[in-house]
C-alpha positions as YAML, in Angstrom:
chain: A
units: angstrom
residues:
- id: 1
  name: UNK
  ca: [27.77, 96.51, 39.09]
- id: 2
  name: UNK
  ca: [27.69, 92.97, 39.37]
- id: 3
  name: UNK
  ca: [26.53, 91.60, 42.66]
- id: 4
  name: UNK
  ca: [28.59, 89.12, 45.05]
- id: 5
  name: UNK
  ca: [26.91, 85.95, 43.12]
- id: 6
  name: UNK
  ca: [27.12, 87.44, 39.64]
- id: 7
  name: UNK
  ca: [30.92, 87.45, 39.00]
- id: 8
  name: UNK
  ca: [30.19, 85.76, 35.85]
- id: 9
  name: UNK
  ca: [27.63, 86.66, 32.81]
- id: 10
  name: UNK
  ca: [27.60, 84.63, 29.20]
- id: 11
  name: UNK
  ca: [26.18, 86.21, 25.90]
- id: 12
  name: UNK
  ca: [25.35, 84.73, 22.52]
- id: 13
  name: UNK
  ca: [24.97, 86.98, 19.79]
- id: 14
  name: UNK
  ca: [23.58, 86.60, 16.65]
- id: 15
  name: UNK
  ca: [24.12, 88.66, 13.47]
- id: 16
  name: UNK
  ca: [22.36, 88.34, 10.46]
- id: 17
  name: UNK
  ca: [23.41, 90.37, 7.29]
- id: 18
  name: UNK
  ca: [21.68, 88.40, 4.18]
- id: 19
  name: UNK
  ca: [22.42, 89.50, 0.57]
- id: 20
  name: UNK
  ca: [25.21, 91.68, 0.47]
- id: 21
  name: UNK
  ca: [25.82, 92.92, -3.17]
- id: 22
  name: UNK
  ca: [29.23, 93.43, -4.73]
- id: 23
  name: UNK
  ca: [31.11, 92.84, -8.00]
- id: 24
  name: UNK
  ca: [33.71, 94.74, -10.46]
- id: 25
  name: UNK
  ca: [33.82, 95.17, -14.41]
- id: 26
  name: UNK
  ca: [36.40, 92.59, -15.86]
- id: 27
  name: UNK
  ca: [38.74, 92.21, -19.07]
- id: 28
  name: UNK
  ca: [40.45, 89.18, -18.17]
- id: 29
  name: UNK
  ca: [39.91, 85.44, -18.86]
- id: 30
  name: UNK
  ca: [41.98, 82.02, -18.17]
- id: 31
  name: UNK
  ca: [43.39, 79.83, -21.05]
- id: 32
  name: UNK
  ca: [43.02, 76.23, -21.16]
- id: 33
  name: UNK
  ca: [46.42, 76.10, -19.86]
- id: 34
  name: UNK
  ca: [45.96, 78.52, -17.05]
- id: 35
  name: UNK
  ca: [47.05, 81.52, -19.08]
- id: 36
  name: UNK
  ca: [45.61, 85.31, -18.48]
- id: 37
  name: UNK
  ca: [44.08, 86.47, -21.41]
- id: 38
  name: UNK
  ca: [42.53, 90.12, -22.27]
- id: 39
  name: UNK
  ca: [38.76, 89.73, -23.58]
- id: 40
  name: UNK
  ca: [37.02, 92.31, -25.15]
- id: 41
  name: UNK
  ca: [34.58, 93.70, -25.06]
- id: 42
  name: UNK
  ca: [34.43, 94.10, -20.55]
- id: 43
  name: UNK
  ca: [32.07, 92.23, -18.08]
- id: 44
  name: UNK
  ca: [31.39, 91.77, -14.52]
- id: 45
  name: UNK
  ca: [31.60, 89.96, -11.46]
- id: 46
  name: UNK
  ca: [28.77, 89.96, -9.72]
- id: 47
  name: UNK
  ca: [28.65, 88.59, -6.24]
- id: 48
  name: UNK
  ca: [26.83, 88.25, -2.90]
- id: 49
  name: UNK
  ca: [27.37, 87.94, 0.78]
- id: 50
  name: UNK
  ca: [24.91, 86.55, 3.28]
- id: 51
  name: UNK
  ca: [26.96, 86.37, 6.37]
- id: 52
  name: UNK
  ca: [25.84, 85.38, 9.50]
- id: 53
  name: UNK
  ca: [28.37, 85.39, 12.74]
- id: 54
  name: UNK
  ca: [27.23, 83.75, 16.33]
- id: 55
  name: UNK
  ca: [29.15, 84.89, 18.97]
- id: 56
  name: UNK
  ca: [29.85, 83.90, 22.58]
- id: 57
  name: UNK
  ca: [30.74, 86.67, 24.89]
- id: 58
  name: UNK
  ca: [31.99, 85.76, 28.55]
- id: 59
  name: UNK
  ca: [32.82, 88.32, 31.00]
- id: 60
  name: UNK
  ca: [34.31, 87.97, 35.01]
- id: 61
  name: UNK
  ca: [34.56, 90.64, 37.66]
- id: 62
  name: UNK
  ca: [37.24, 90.62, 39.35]
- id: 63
  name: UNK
  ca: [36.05, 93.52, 41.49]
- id: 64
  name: UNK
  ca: [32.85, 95.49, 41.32]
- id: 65
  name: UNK
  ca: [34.71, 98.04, 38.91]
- id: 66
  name: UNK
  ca: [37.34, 95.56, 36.85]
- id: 67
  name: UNK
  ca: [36.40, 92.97, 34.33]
- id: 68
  name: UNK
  ca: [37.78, 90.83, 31.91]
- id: 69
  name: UNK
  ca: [35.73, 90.11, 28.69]
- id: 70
  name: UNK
  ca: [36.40, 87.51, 26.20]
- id: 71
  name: UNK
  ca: [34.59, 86.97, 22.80]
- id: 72
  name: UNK
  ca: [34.77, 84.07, 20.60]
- id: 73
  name: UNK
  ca: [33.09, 84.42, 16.90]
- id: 74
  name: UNK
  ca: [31.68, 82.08, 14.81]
- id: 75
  name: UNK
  ca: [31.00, 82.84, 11.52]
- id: 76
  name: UNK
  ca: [29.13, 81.63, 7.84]
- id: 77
  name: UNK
  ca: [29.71, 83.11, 5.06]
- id: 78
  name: UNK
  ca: [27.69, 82.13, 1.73]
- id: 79
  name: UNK
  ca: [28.81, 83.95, -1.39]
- id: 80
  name: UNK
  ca: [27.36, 83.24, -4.80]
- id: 81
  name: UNK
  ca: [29.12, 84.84, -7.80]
- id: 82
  name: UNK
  ca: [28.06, 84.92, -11.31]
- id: 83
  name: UNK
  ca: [28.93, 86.99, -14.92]
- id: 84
  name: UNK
  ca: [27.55, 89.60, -16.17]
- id: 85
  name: UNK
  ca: [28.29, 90.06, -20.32]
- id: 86
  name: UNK
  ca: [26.91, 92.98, -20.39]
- id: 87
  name: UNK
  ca: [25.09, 92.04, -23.61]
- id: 88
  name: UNK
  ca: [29.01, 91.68, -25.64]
- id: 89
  name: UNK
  ca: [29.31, 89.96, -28.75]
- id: 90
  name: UNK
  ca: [31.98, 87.69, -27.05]
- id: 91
  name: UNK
  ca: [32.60, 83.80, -28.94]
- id: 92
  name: UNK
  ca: [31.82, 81.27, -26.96]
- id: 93
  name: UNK
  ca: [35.57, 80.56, -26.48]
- id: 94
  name: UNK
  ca: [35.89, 83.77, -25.20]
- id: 95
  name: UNK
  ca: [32.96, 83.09, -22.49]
- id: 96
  name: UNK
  ca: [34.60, 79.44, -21.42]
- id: 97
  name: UNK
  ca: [37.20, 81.48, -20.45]
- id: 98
  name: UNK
  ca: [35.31, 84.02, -18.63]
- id: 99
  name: UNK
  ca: [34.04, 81.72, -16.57]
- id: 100
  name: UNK
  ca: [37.15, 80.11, -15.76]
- id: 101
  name: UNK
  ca: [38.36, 83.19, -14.61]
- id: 102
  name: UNK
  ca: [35.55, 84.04, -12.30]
- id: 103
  name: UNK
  ca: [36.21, 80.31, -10.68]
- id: 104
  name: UNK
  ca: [39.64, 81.15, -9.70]
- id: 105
  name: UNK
  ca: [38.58, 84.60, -8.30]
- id: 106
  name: UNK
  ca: [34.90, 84.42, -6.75]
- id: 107
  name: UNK
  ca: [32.97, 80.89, -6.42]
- id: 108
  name: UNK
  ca: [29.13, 79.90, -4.80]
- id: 109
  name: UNK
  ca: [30.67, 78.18, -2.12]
- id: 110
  name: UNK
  ca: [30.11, 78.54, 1.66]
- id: 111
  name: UNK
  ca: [32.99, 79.60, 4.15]
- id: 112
  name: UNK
  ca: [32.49, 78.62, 7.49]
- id: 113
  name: UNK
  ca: [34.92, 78.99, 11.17]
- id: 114
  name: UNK
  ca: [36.13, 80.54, 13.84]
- id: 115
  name: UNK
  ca: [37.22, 84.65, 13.31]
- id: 116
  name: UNK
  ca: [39.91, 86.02, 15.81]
- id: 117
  name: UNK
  ca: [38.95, 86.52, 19.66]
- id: 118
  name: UNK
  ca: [39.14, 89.47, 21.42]
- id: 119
  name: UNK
  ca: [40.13, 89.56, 25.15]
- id: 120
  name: UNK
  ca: [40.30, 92.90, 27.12]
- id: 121
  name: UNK
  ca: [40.00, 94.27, 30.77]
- id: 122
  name: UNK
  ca: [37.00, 96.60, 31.18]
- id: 123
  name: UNK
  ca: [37.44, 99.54, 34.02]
- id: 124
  name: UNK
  ca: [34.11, 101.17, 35.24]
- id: 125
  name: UNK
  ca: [34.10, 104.59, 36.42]
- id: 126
  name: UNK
  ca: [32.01, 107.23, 37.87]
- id: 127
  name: UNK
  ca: [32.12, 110.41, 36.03]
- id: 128
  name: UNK
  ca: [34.69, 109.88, 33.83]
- id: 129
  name: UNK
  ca: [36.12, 113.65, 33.02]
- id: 130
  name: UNK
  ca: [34.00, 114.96, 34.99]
- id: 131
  name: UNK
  ca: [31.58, 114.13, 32.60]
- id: 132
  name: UNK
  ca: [28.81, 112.18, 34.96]
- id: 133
  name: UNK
  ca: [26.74, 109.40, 34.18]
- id: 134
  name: UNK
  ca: [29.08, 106.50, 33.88]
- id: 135
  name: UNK
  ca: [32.03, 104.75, 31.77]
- id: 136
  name: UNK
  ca: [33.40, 101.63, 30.58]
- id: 137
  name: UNK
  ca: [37.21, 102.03, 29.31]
- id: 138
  name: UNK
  ca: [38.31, 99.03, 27.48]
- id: 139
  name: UNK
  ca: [42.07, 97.61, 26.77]
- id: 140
  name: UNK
  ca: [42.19, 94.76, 24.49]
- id: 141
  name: UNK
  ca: [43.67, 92.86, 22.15]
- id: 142
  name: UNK
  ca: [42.49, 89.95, 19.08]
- id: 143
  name: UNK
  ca: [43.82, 86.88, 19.08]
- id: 144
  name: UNK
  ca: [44.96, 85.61, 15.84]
- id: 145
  name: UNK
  ca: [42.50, 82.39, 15.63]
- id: 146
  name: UNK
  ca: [41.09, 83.07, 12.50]
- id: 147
  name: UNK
  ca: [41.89, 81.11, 9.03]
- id: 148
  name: UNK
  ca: [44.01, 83.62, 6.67]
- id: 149
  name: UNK
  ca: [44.74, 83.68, 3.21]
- id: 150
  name: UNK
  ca: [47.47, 84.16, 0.51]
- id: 151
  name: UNK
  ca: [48.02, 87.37, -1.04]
- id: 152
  name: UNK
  ca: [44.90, 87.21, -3.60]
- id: 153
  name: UNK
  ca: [46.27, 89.51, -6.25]
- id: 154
  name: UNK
  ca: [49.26, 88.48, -7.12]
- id: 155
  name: UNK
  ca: [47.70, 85.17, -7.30]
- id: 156
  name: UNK
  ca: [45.02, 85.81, -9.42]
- id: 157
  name: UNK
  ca: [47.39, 87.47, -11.66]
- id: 158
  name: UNK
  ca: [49.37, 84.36, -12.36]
- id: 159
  name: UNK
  ca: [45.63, 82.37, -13.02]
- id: 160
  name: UNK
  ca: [45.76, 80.50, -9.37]
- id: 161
  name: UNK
  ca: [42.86, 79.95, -7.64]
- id: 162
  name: UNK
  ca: [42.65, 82.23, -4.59]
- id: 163
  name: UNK
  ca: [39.94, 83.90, -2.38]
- id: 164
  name: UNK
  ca: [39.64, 86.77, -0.87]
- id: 165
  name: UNK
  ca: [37.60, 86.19, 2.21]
- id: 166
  name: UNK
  ca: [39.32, 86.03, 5.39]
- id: 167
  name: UNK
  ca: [38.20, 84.96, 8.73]
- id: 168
  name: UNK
  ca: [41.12, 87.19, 11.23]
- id: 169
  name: UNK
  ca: [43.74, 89.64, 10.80]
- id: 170
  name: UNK
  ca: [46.60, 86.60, 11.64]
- id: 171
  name: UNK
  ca: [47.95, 89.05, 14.12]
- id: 172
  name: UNK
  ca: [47.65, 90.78, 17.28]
- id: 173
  name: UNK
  ca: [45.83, 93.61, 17.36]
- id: 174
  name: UNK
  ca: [45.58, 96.39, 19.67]
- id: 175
  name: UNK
  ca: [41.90, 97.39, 20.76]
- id: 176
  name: UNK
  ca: [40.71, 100.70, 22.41]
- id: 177
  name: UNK
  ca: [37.15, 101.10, 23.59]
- id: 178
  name: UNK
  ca: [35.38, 103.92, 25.81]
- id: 179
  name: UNK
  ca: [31.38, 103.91, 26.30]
- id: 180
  name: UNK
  ca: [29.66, 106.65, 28.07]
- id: 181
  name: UNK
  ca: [26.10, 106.63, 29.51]
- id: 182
  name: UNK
  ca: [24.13, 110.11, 30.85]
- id: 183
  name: UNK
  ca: [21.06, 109.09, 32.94]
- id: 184
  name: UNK
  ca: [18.28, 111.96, 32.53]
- id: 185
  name: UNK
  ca: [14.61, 112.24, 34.28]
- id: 186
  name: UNK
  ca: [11.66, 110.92, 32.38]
- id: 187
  name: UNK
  ca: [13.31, 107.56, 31.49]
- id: 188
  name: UNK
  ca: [15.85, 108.89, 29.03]
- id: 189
  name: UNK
  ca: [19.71, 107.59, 28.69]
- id: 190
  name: UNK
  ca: [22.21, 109.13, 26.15]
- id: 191
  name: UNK
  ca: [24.76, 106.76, 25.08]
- id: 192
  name: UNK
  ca: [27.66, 106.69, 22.92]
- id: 193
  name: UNK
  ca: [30.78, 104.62, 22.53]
- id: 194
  name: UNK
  ca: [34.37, 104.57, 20.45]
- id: 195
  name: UNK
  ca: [36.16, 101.74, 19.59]
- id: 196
  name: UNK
  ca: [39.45, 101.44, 17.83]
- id: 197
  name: UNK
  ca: [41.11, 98.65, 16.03]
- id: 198
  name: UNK
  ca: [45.02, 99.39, 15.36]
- id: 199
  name: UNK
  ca: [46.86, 96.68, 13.74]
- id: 200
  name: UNK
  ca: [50.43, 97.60, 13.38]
- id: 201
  name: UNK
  ca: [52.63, 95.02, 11.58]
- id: 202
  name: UNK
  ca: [51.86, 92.00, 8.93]
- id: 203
  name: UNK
  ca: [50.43, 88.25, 9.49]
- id: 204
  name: UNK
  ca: [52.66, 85.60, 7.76]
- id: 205
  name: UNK
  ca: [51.23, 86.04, 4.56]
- id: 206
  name: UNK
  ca: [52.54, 89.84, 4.16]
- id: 207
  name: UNK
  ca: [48.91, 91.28, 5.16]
- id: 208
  name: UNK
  ca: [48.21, 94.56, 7.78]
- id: 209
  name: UNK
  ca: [45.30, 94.58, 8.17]
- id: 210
  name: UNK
  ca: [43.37, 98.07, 7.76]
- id: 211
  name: UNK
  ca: [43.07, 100.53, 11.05]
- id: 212
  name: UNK
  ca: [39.22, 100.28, 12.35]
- id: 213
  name: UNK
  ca: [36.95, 103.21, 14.22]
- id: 214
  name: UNK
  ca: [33.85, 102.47, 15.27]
- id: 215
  name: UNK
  ca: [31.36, 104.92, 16.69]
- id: 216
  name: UNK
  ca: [27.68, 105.45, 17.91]
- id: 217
  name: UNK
  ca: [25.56, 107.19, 19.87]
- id: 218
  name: UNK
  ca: [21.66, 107.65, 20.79]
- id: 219
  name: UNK
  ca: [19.18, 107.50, 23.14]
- id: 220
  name: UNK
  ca: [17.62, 104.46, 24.89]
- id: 221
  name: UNK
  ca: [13.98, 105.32, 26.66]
- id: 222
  name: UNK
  ca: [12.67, 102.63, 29.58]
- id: 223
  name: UNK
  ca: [9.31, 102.26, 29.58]
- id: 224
  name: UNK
  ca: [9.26, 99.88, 32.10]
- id: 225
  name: UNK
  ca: [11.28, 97.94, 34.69]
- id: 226
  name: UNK
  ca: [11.24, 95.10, 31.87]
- id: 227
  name: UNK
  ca: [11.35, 97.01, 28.68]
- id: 228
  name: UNK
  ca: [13.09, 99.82, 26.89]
- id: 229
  name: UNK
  ca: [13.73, 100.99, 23.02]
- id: 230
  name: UNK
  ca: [16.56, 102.29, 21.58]
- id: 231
  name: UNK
  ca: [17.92, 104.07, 18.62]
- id: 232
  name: UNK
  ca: [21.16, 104.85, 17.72]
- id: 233
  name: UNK
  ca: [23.41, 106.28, 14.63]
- id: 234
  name: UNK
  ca: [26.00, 103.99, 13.84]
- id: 235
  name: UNK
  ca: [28.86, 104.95, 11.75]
- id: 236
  name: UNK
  ca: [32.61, 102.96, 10.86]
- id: 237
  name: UNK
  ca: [35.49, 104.22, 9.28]
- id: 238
  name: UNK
  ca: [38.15, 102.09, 7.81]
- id: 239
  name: UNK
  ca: [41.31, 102.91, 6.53]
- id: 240
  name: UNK
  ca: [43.47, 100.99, 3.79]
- id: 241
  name: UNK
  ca: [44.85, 97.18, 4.15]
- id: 242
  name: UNK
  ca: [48.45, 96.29, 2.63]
- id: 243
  name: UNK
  ca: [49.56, 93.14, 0.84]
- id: 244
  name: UNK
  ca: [53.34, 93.84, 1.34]
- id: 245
  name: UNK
  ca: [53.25, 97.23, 1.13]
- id: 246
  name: UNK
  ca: [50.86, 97.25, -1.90]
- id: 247
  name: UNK
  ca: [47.65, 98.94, -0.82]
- id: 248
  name: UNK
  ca: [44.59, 96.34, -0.68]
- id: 249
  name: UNK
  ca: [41.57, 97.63, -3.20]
- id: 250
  name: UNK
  ca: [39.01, 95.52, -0.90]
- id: 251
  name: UNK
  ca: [39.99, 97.94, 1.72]
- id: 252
  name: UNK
  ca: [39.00, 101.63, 2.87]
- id: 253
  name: UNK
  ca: [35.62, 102.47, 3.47]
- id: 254
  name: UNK
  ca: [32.92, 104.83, 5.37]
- id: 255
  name: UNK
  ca: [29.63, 103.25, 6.34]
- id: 256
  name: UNK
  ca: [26.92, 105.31, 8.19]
- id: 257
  name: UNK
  ca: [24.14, 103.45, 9.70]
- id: 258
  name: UNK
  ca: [21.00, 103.64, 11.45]
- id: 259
  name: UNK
  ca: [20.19, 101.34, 14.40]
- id: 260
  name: UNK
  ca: [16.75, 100.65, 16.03]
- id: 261
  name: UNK
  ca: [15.82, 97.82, 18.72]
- id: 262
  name: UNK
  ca: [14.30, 96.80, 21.90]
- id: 263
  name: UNK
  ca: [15.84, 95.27, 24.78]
- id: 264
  name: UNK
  ca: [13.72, 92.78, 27.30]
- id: 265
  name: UNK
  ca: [14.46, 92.18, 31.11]
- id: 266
  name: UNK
  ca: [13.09, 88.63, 32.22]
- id: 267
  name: UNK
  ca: [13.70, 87.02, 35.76]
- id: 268
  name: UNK
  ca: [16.90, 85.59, 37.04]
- id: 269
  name: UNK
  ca: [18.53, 88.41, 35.53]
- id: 270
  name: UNK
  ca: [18.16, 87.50, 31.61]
- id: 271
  name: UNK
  ca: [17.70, 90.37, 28.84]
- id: 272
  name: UNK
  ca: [16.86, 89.66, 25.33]
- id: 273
  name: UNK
  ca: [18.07, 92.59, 22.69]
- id: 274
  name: UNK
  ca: [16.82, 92.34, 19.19]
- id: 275
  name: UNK
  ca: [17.87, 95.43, 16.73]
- id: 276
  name: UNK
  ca: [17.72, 96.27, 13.13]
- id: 277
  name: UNK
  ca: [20.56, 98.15, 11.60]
- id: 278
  name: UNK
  ca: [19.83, 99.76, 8.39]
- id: 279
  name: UNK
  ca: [22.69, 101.43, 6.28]
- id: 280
  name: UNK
  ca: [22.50, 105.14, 5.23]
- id: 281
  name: UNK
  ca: [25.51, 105.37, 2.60]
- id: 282
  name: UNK
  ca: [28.66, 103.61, 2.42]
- id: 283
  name: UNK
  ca: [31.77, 105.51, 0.50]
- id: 284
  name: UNK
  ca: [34.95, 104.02, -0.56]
- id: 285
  name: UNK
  ca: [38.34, 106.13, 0.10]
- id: 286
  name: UNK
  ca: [39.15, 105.23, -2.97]
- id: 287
  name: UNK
  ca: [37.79, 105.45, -6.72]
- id: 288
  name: UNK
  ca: [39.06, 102.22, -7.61]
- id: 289
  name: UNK
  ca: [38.27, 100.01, -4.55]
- id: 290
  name: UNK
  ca: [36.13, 97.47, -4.11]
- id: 291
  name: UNK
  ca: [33.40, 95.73, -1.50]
- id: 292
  name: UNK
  ca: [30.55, 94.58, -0.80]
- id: 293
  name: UNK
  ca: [27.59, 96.88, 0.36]
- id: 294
  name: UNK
  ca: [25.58, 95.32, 3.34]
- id: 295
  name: UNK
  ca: [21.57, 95.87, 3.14]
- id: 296
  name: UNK
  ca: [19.13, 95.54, 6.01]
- id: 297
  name: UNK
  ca: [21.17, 93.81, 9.12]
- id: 298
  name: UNK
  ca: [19.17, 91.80, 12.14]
- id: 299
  name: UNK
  ca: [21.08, 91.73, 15.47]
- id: 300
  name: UNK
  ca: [19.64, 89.81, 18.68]
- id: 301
  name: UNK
  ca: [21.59, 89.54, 21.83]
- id: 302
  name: UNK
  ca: [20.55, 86.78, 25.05]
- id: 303
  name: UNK
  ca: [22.96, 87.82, 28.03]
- id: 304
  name: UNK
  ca: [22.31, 86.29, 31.56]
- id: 305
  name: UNK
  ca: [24.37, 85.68, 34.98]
- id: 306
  name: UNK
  ca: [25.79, 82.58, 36.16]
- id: 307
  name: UNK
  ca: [25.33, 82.52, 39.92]
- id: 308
  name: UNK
  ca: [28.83, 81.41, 42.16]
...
């Protein structure tokens, strides 16, 4: 627990996930005069993610077993789209308008600003359910801080530019989170944690935002006063998003992950995490959805005290 001069700890986070891959097979071009047309024979999208978030995490005791955490993300996202013709015989009318059509749905451009805060009040407990070890049961909520967009279907099927990258939910959301640690001899700690995300109404633009669960668990081993490694299996289940009441294809998905890492204790109270999380297999809900599938992501962590 935090001591009488270490009410209050900072973190800055940094997540890396370069080259994300995603892209669908396409029919559709744009007229000169910002018509849909149907092209034959198909193509694709193709298009990449690198996104990158920075993150600065501030948390207060109130008392040695209450907290209140707040989180405030920063993120970049670089995405760089191109066509595939799949080798088709199309004219070169036919590809002018391809290309038009990609530029209203997916562009190489760089997206850059704040995503939506999350504030909650952390309890700390001693052998929660009888359980032992120790707890950390988490009430939140995300503030709606980050940019939103228009529904991008509908307008994408009247040939206006749109995107489909957002950077918050535009509401409220509810947040649930329990962690758990076991301490056993020899160095060893089991760990897991839940976390759920449960949006339950639409932003101004007619979006709900998909319900979120978030789970891990694995082992962390101290080999010293000053070092310890850690692995963990990370998996995420999201259910569907809704553009008024129309289900979102972007949405629904199952990712199960692998995380490894190392965490560093210096003086003053300073510890440096750096982790790798690599993917295992990531299934849509649905046959016809869409999204981009993450590769190798690089997670670091710097978290201190500020003495008062």
């Amino acid at each position: 627990m935090a001591s009488k001069i270490e009410r209050l700890s900072f973190s800055l986070n940094f997540l890396s996930s370069p080259d994300s891959q995603g892209g669908h097979f396409e029919d559709r071009g744009l007229g000169p005069n910002g018509q849909i047309r149907h092209i034959s024979p198909p193509h694709r999208h193709e298009v990449s993610l690198d996104f990158t978030r920075i993150q600065l995490g501030i948390r207060y005791f109130m008392w040695d077993t209450l907290s209140m955490s707040l989180d405030l993300p920063y993120d970049i996202k670089n995405q760089k789209a191109e066509v595939d013709f799949l080798g088709g015989n199309q004219t070169p009318e036919d590809r002018e308008s391809i290309l038009a059509n990609r530029d209203i749905h997916h562009r190489t451009e760089i997206y850059t600003g704040l995503s939506d805060f999350e504030f909650s009040v952390d309890s700390y407990l001693e052998n929660f359910f009888r359980l032992g070890g120790k707890s950390v049961f988490s009430l939140g909520l995300s503030l709606p801080i980050g940019k939103i967009e228009e529904d991008p279907y509908r307008l994408g099927d009247v040939g206006k530019t749109h995107l489909h990258i957002q950077f918050g939910a535009g509401t409220f959301v509810p947040i649930i989170k329990l962690q758990h640690s076991l301490k056993f001899p020899n160095n060893f700690t089991l760990h897991g944690s839940f976390t759920g995300r449960l949006p339950f109404y639409e932003n101004g633009n007619a979006y709900r935002a998909p319900n979120e669960l978030n789970y891990n668990f694995g082992v962390r081993y101290r080999i010293s006063n000053f070092l310890a490694l850690n692995a963990h299996y990370a998996g995420s289940y999201q259910h569907y998003g809704y553009w008024d009441g129309e289900r979102d294809p972007n949405t629904g998905l199952i990712v199960n992950s692998l995380l490894f890492g190392t965490s560093v204790r210096f003086g003053g109270g300073y510890v440096a995490q750096f982790n790798l999380i690599q993917p295992l297999g990531q299934k849509m809900l649905s046959k016809d959805s869409d999204t981009f599938k993450n590769g190798l992501t690089f997670l670091s962590t710097l978290s201190f005290p500020f003495m008062i």
